[in-house]
C-alpha positions in Angstrom: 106.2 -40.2 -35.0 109.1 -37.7 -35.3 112.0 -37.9 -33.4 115.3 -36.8 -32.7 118.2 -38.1 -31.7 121.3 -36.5 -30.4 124.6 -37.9 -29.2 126.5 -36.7 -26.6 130.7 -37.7 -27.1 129.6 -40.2 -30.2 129.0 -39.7 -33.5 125.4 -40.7 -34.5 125.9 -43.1 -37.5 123.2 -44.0 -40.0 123.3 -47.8 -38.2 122.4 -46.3 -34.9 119.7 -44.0 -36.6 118.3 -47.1 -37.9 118.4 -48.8 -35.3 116.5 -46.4 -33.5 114.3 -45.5 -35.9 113.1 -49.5 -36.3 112.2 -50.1 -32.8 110.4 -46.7 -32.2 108.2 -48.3 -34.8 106.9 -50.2 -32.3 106.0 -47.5 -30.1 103.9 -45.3 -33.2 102.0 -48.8 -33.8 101.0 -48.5 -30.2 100.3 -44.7 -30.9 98.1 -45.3 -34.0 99.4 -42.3 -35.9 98.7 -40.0 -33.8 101.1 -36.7 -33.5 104.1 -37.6 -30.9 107.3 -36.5 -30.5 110.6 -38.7 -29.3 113.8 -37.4 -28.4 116.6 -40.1 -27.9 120.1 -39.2 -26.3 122.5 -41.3 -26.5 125.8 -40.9 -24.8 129.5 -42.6 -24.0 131.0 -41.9 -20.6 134.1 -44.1 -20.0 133.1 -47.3 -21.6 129.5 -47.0 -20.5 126.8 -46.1 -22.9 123.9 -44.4 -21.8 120.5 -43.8 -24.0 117.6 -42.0 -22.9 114.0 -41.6 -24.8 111.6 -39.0 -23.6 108.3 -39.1 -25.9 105.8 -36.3 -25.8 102.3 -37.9 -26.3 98.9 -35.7 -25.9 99.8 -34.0 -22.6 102.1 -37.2 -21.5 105.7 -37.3 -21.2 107.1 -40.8 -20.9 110.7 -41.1 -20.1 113.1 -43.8 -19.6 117.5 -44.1 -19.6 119.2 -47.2 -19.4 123.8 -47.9 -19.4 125.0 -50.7 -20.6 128.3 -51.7 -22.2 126.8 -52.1 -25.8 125.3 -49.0 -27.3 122.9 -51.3 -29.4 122.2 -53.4 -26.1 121.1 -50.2 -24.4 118.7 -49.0 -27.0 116.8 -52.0 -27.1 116.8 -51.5 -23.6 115.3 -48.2 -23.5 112.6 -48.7 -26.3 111.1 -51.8 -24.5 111.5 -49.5 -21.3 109.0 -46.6 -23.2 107.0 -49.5 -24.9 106.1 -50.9 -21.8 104.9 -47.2 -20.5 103.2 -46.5 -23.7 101.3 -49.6 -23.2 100.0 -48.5 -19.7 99.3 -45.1 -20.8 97.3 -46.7 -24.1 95.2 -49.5 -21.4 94.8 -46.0 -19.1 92.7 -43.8 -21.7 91.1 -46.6 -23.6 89.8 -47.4 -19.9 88.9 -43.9 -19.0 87.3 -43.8 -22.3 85.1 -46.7 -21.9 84.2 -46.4 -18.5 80.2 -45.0 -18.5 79.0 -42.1 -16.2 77.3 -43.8 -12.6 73.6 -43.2 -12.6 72.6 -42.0 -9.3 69.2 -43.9 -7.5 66.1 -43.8 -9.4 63.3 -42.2 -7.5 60.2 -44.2 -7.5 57.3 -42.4 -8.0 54.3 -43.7 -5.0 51.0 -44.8 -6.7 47.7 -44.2 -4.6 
């Protein structure tokens, strides 16, 4: 999965871009390698910190934003928000996939 990450009145340090990077491993298992694209913005507003994850999957966006006093806190927060969404969206096409065509009645053929 690639991803960026941007920060708005913070510094992005390697600890928070591993920390991000390590739990939106859990969202590319649940994506099986397929090509997606996540962009996480994080951002500090008097004392609050705010994150936000919008993944592009297939024609899907999935997006979630969560404050919280700890930036770390709010991450997690985030991630399990998209995981959860991810998870839906994965049940939704394996379903659709699954699902066979209806087959309409049968006419019976009359024997004389």
């Amino acid at each position: 999965m690639k991803f960026d990450i941007t920060g708005r009145h913070i510094d992005v340090t390697p600890a928070i871009k591993a920390h991000v990077e390590s739990h939106l491993a859990k969202i590319d298992s649940l994506f099986e390698g397929k090509p997606a694209h996540a962009h996480v913005i994080i951002d500090v507003e008097r004392g609050r910190h705010n994150s936000e994850i919008v993944v592009n999957y297939r024609n899907d966006v999935l997006t979630a934003a969560t404050t919280d006093a700890d930036m770390y806190n709010s991450i997690s927060l985030t991630v399990d928000k998209i995981e959860k969404q991810a998870r839906k969206l994965k049940d939704k096409i394996v379903e659709k996939s699954r699902k066979a065509e209806k087959i309409g009645k049968v006419p019976t053929i009359d024997q004389e």
